[in-house]
C-alpha positions as CSV (number, residue, x, y, z in Angstrom):
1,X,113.4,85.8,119.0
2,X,115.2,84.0,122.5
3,X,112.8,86.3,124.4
4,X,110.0,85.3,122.5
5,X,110.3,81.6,122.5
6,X,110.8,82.5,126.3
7,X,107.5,84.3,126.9
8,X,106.2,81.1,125.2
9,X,107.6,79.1,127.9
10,X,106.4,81.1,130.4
11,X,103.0,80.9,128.5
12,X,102.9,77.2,128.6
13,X,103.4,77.0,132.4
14,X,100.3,78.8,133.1
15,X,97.1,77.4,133.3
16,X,95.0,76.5,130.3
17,X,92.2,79.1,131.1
18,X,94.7,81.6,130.8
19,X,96.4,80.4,127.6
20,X,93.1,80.1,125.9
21,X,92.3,83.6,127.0
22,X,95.7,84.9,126.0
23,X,95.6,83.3,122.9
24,X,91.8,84.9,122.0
25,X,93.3,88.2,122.8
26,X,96.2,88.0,120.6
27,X,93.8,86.6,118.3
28,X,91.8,89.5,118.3
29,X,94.3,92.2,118.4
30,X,96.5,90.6,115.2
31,X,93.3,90.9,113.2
32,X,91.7,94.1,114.3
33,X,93.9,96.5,112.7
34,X,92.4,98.1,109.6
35,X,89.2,96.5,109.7
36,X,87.2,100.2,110.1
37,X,88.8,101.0,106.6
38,X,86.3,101.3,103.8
39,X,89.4,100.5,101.8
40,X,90.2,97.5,103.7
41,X,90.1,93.8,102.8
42,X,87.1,93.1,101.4
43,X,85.0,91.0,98.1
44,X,81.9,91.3,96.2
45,X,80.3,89.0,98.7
46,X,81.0,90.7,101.6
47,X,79.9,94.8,100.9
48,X,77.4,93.4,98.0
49,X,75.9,90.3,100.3
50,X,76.7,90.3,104.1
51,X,76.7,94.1,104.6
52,X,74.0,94.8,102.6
53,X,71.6,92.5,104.3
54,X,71.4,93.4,107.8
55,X,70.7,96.7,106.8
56,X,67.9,95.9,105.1
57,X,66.6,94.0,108.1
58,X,67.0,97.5,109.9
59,X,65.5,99.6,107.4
60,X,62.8,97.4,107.3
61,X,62.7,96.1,110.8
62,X,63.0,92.1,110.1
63,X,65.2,89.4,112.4
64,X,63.5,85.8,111.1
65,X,63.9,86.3,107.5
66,X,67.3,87.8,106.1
67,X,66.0,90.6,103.4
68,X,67.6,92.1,100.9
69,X,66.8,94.1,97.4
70,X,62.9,93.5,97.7
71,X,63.4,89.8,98.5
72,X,64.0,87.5,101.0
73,X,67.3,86.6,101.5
74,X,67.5,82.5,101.3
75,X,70.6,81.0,99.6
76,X,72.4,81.4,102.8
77,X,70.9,80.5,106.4
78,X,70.7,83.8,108.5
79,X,72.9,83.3,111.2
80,X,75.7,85.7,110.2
81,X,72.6,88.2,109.2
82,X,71.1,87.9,112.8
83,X,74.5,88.6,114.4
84,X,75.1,91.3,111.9
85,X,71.7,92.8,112.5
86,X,72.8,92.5,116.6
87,X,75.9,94.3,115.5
88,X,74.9,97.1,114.1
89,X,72.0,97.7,116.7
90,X,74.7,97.9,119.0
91,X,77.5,99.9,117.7
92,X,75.8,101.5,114.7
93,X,76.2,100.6,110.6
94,X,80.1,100.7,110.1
95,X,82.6,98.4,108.3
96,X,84.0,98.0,111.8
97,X,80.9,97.1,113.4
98,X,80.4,94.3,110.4
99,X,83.8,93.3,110.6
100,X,84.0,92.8,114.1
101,X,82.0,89.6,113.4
102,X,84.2,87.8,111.7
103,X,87.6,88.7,113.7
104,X,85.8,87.4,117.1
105,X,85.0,84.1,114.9
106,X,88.7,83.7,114.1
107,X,90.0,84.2,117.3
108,X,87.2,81.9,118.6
109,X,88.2,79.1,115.8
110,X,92.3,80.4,116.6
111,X,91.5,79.5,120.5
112,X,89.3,76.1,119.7
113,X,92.3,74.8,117.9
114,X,94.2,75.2,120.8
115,X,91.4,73.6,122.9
116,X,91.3,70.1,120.5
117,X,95.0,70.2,120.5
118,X,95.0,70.0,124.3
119,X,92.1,67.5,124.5
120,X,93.9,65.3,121.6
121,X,97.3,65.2,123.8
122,X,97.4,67.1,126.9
123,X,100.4,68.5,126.0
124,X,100.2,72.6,126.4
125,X,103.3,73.2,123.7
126,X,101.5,71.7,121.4
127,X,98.4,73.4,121.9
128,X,100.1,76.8,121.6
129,X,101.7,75.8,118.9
130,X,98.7,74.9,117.1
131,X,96.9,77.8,117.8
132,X,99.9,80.4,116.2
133,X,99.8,78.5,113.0
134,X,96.4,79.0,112.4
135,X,96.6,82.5,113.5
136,X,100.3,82.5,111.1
137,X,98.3,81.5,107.9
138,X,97.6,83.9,105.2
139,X,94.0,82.3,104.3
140,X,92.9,83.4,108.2
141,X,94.7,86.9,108.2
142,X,92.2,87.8,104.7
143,X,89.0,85.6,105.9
144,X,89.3,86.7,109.6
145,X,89.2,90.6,108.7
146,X,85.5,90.1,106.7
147,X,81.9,89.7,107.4
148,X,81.5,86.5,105.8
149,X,80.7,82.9,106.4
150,X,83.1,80.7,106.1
151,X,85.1,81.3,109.0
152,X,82.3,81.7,111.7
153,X,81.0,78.2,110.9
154,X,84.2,76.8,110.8
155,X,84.3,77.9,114.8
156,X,81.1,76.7,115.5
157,X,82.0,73.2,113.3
158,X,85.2,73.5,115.4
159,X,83.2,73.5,118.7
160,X,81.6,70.8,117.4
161,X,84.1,68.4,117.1
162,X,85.4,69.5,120.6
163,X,82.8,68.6,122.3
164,X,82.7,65.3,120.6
165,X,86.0,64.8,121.8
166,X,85.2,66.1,125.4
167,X,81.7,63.5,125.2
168,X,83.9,60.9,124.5
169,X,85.6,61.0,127.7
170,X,83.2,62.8,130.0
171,X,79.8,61.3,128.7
172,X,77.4,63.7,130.1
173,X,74.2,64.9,128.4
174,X,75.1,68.6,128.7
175,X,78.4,67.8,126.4
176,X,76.2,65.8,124.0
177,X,74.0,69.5,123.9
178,X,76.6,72.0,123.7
179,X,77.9,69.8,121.0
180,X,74.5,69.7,118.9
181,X,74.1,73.3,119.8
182,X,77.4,74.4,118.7
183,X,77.1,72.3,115.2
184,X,73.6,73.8,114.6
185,X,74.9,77.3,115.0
186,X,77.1,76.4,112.3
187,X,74.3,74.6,109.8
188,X,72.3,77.7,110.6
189,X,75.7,80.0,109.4
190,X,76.4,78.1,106.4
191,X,74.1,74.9,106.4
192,X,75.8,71.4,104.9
193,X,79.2,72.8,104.3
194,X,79.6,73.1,108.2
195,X,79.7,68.8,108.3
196,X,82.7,69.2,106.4
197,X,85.1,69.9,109.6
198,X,83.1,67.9,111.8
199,X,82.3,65.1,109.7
200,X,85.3,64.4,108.1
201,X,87.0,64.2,111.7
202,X,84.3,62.4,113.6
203,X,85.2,59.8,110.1
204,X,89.0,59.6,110.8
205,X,88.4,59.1,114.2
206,X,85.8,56.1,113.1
207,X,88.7,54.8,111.4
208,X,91.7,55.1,113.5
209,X,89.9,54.6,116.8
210,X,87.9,51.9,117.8
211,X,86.4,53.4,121.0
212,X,84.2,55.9,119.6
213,X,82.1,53.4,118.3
214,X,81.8,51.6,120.8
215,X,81.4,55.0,123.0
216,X,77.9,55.7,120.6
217,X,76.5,52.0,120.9
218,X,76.9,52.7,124.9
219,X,75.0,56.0,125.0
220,X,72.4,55.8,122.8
221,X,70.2,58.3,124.9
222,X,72.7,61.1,124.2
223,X,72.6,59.8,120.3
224,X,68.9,60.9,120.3
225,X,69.6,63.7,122.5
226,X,72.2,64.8,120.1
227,X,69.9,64.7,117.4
228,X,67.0,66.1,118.6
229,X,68.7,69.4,119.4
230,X,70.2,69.3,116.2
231,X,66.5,69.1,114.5
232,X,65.0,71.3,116.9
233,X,67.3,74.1,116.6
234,X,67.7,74.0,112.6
235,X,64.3,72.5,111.4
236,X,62.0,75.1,112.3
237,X,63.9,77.8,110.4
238,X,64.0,75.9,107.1
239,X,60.5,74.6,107.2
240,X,59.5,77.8,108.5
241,X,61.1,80.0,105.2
242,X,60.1,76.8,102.9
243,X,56.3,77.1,104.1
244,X,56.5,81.0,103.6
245,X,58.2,81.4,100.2
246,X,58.1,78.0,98.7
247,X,58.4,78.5,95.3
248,X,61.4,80.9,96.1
249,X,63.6,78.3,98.4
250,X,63.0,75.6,95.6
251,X,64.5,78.4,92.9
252,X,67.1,79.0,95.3
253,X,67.8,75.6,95.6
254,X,68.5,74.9,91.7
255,X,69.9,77.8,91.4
256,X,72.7,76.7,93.8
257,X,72.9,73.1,93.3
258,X,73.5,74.4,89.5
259,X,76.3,76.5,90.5
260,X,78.2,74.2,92.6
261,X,78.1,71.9,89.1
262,X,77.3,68.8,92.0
263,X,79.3,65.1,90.9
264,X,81.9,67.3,88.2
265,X,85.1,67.3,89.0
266,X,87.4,70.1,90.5
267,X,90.9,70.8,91.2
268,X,90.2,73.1,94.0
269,X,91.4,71.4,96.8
270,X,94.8,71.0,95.1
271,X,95.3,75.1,94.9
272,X,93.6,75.5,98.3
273,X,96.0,72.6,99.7
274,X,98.6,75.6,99.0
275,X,96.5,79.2,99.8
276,X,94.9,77.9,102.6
277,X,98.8,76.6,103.9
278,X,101.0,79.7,103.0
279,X,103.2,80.0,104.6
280,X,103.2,76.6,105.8
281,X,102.6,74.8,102.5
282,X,105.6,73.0,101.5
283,X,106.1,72.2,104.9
284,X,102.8,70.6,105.0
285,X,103.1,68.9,101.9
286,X,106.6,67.2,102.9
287,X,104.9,66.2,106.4
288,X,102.1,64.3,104.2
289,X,105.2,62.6,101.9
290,X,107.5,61.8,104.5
291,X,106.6,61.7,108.0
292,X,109.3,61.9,110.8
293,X,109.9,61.4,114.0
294,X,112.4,62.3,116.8
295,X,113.4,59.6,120.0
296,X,112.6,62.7,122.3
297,X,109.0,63.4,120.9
298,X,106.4,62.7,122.9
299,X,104.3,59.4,122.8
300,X,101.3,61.5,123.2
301,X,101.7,63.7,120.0
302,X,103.3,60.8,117.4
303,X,100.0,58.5,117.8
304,X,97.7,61.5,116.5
305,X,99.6,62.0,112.9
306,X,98.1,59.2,111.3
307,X,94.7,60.1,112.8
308,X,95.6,63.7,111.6
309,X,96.3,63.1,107.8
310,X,93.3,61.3,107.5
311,X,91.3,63.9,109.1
312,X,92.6,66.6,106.6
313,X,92.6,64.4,103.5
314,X,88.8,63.1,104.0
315,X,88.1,67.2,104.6
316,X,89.6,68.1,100.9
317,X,88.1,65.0,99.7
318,X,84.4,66.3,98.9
319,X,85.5,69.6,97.5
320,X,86.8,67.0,94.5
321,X,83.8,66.7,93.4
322,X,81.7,69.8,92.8
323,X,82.4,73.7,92.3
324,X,83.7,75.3,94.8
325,X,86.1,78.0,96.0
326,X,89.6,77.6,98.4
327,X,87.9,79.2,101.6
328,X,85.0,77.2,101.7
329,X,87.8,74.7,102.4
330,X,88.3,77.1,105.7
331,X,87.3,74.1,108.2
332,X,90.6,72.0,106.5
333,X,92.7,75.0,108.1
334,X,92.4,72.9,111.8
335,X,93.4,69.5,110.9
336,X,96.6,71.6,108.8
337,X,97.6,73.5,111.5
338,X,97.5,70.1,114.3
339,X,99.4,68.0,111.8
340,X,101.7,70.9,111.2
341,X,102.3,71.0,115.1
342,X,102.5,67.8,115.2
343,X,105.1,67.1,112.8
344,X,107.1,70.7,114.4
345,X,106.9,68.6,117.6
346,X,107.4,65.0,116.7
347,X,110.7,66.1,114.3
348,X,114.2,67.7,114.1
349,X,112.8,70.7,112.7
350,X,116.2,70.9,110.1
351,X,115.0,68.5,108.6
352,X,111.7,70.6,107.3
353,X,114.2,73.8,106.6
354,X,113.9,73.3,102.6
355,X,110.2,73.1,102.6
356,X,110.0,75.8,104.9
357,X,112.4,77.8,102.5
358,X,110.1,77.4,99.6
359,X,107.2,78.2,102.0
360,X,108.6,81.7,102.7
361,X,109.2,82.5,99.2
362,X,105.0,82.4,98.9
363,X,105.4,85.0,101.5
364,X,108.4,87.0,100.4
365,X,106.3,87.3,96.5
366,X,102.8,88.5,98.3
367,X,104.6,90.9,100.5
368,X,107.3,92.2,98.1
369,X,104.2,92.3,95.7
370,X,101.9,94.6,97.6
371,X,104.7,97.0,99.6
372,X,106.2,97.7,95.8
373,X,103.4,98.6,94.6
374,X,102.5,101.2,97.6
375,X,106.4,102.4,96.8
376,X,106.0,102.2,93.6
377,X,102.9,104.4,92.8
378,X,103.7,106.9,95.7
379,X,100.4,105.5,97.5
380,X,102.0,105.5,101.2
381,X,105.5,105.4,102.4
382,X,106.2,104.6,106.1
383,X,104.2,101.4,106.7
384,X,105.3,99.7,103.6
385,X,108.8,100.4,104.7
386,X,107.6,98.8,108.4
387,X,106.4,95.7,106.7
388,X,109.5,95.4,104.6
389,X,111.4,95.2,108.0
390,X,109.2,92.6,109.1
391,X,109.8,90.7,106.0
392,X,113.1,91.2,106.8
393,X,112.5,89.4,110.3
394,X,110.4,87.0,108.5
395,X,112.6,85.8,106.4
396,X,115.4,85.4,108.9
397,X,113.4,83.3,111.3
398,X,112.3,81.2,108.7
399,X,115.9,80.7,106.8
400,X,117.1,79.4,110.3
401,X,113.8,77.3,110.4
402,X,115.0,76.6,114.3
403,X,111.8,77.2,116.6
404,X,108.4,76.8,115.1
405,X,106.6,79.1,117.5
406,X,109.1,82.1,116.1
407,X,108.3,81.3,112.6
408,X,104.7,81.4,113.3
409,X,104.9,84.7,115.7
410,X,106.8,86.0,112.4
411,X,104.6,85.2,109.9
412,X,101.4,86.3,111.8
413,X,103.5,90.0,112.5
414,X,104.0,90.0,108.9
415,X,100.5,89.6,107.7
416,X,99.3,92.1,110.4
417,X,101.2,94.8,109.1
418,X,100.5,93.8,105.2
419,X,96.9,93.5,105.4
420,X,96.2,95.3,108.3
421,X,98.3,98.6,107.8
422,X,99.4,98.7,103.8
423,X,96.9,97.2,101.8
424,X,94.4,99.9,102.9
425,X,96.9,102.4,101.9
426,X,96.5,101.0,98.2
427,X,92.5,102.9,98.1
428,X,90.7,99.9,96.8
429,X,87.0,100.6,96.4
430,X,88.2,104.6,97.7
431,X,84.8,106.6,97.8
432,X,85.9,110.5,97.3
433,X,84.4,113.4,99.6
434,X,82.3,114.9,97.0
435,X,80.3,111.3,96.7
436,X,79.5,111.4,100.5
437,X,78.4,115.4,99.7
438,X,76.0,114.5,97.1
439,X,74.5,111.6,98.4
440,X,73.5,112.9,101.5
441,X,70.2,111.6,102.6
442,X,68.9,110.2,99.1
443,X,67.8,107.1,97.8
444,X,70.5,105.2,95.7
445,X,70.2,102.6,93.5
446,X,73.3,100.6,92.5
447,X,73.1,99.8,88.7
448,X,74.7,96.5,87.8
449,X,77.7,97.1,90.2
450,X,77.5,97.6,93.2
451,X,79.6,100.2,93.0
452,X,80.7,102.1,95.1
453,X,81.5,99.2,96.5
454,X,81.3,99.9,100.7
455,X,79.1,103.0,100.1
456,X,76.3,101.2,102.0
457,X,77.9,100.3,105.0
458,X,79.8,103.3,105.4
459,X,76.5,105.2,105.0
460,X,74.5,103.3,107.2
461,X,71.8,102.6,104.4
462,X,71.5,99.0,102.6
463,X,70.7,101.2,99.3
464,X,68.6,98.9,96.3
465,X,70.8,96.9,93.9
466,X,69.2,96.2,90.6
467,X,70.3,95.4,86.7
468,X,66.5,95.8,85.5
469,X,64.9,99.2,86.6
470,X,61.7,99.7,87.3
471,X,58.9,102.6,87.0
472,X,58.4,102.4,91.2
473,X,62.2,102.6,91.3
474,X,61.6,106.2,90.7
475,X,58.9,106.9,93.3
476,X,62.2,109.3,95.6
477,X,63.5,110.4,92.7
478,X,67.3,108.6,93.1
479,X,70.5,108.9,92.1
480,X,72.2,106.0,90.7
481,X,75.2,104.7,90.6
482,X,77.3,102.4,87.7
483,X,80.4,101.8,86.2
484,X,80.9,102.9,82.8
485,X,80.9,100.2,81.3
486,X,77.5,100.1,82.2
487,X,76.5,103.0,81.4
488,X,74.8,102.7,78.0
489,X,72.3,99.9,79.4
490,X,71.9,102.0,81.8
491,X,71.1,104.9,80.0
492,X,68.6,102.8,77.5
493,X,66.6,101.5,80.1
494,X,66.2,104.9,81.3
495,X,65.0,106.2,78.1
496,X,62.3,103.3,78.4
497,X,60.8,104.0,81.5
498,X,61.0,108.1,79.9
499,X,63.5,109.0,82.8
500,X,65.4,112.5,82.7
501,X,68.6,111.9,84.6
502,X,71.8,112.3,83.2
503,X,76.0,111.9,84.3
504,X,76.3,114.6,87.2
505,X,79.5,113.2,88.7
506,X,82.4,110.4,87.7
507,X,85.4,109.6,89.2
508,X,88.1,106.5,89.2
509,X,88.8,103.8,91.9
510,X,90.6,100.6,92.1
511,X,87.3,98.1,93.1
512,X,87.4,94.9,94.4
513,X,85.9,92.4,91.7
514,X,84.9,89.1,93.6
515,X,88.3,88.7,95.8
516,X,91.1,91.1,97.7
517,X,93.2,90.5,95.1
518,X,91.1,91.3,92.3
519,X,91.2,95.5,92.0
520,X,91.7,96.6,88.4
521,X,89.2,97.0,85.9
522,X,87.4,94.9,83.6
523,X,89.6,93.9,80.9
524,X,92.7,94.9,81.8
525,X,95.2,93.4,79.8
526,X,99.1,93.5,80.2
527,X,100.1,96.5,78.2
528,X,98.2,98.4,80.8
529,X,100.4,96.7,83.6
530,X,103.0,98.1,81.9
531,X,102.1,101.3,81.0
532,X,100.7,101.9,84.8
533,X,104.5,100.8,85.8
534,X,106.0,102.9,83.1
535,X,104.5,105.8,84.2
536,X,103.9,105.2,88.2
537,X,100.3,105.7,87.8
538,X,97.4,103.5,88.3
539,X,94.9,105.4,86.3
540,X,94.6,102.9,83.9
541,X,93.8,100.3,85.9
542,X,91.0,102.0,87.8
543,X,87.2,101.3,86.6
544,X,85.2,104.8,86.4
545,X,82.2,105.1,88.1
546,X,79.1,107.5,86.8
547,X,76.6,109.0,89.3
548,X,73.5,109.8,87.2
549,X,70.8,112.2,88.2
550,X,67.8,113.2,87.3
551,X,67.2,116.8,85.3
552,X,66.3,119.5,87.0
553,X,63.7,122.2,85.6
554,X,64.8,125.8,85.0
């Protein structure tokens, strides 16, 4: 690790142009690998949402309005569809091609961490610093491999608040639009939820700096600038799909605020305090309780912590009080990682050894977790036995707790090799040969799954996704696919509609059911756990899927 922490030297001498592009890169690379895997990280929202859509935009050649299973596609704003759409026309349909959205997003929101760190203190340790424990944290090594939402308007919320910063010094109208520009990108990714990150750190900075009030009631042209880019870039895309489908956006929009259970209270921000933090959490947690300081740390760095813990509490605060999960707490992840920095920076890093002890236990238990099992049930052999050496080098870096920048370089190796080169080696959501052989070019409909779970993108075809069938359904003649436990509505309904198809083809697969780390089937209980570890097998744990077909004529 000497040589390391010595390239990191190096790396801080250079100019910031190149450590931001250096950083990007690395960025990039660390979460590249395995992302062309059908049975790579993935969850119900990604293959059965973000996937799904732009394909249907292809198929049936829309850009404005996100589409998807005979209806437009409104609960989400269509920025990620758009860019998905772009994708695809590009490089073709592929999990890659889908994927490749959200890596360039987190090494965008990795590199703009390092950009506010530098803009907050000048000081280019810190910003390197910064930027490796974002890219070191579990909650970006998952959410930076998938097509999703969170973290691409986390960037844009991130670029936001940049140029906020960068206004505030340099107040130029082009600052004030690349700032509204960059925050309406994000509205249009993931509408409200993108104020979160900017918000809550445009409020800390209201309350622990003076000036930036004083710099809005100086420039109030750029004010109304600011906003009018803001409303001229969002409005005319949600007036534009309210006008059109009206009756469907207000549904949407009850449907959702009912979800989210608005003004009831939740705990999530106290679990996502820890996922989003791991391996960092404890660390994090002692830098809240008891912040510290050395004589040698610089001035620069010590004045932002109290700035810093505001910003991160006021971004947890909202998710108090409605329903919500820990990564749309993503944004949180930037005011972490700078008061994580800081405190590496601003203390005698012994004297956060303990917490960062108990940190890489979180670690050690995800990792042991995972390669075990690959052992375990004889699913792959060499790169579990890779990672276990990196846990090895993991674990040593951080029991010595000595340079920050090792322990994050350690921990993002770590999660590279877990995520990127074993867990696909596990065959979550696996789609056999023969499936491929007898879909070919047919219609599919995906009966109350969607299972197989990445057989749309890996075909190229956004296939139709129903629970209630319907007498046009049948116009192709399709196969369909369910899950056995399915099977018997689906079987009714087809009697209804005086359908002759019937089972042609099973098999068994591990499936992702809403997150990564949910694989087994329905209703697994405990004594399957340990009859699959009993007897080294996971077939128990698998949910069957049935292809049904229709009856042929002799």
């Amino acid at each position: 690790m000497i040589s390391s922490y010595s390239l990191i030297d190096r790396l801080a001498d250079r100019n910031m142009t190149t450590v931001y592009t250096v950083i990007f890169l690395l960025a990039v690379l660390v979460l590249s690998l395995g992302i062309d895997a059908a049975t790579g990280i993935t969850g119900k929202d990604e293959y059965f949402l973000s996937h799904r859509t732009p394909l249907t935009m292809m198929e049936q050649d829309r850009w404005w309005v996100p589409w998807l299973d005979e209806a437009p596609r409104l609960k989400k704003p269509p920025m990620l569809y758009w860019l998905g759409r772009a994708s695809y026309e590009v490089f073709g349909p592929s999990a890659a091609s889908a994927r490749i959205i959200g890596v360039g997003f987190a090494a965008l929101l990795v590199m703009m961490t390092a950009i506010i760190a530098y803009r907050l203190t000048e000081n280019r340790r810190y910003s390197l610093l910064s930027a490796f424990i974002v890219l070191s944290t579990l909650s970006l090594a998952v959410e930076g491999r998938r097509m999703m939402l969170d973290i691409p308007s986390t960037a844009f919320s991130a670029m936001a608040f940049y140029a906020f910063l960068r206004w505030r010094s340099e107040p130029r109208a082009w600052v004030a639009v690349l700032g509204a520009a960059s925050l309406a990108a994000g509205v249009l990714t993931k509408g409200p939820l993108t104020f979160m990150l900017f918000g809550s750190g445009l409020l800390a900075l209201f309350i622990t700096a003076g000036d930036v009030r004083r710099s809005l009631t100086e420039q109030p042209g750029h004010v109304v600038l600011y906003s009018v880019v803001l409303l001229g870039l969002t409005l005319p895309w949600f007036v534009y799909v309210y006008l059109q489908f009206p009756e469907t956006s207000l549904n949407m929009l009850q449907e959702d605020a009912g979800s989210r259970q608005l003004f009831t209270f939740s705990s999530a921000p106290v679990s996502a305090f820890f996922l989003l933090g791991i391996p960092w959490s404890f660390v994090l947690l002692q830098t809240l309780l008891q912040p510290r300081y050395s004589a040698a740390a610089p001035t620069t760095i010590k004045e932002q912590t109290a700035f810093l813990m505001l910003w991160l509490l006021i971004s947890l605060l909202p998710f108090f009080f409605f329903r919500s999960f820990a990564r749309y707490m993503a944004g949180s992840i930037v005011p972490m990682a700078l008061l994580l920095a800081c405190a590496m920076h601003s203390a005698d890093i012994r004297g956060l050894r303990w917490s960062a002890r108990l940190g890489m236990l979180l670690g050690v238990v995800v990792t042991a977790l995972f390669c075990g099992a690959a052992l375990w049930f004889s699913l792959a052999l060499w790169m579990p036995l890779l990672t276990l050496i990196a846990l090895g080098l993991f674990v040593w870096v951080w029991w010595k707790s000595r340079h920050a920048e090792a322990m994050a370089l350690s921990a993002t190796l770590l999660w590279m090799l877990l995520l990127g080169a074993v867990y696909p080696q596990l065959g979550i959501n696996y789609i056999p040969g023969e499936v491929y052989e007898r879909v070919g070019d047919k219609d599919v409909i995906l009966f109350a799954g969607p299972q197989p779970a990445l057989l749309a993108i890996t075909k190229g075809r956004a296939y139709y996704r129903t629970k209630h069938l319907k007498e046009k359904d049948f116009s192709s003649t399709p196969l369909i696919f369910t899950p056995l436990d399915n099977a018997a509505d689906l079987e009714k309904q087809l009697q209804d509609l005086k359908q002759s198809y019937t089972p042609q083809y099973r098999y068994k697969a591990l499936n992702s059911r809403g997150t990564w780390v949910r694989f087994t089937r329905r209703g697994t209980t405990r004594a399957d756990w340990r009859r699959a570890l009993a007897t080294r097998s996971l077939e128990d744990l698998k949910t069957e899927i049935v292809l049904y077909g229709p009856v042929t004529s002799r």
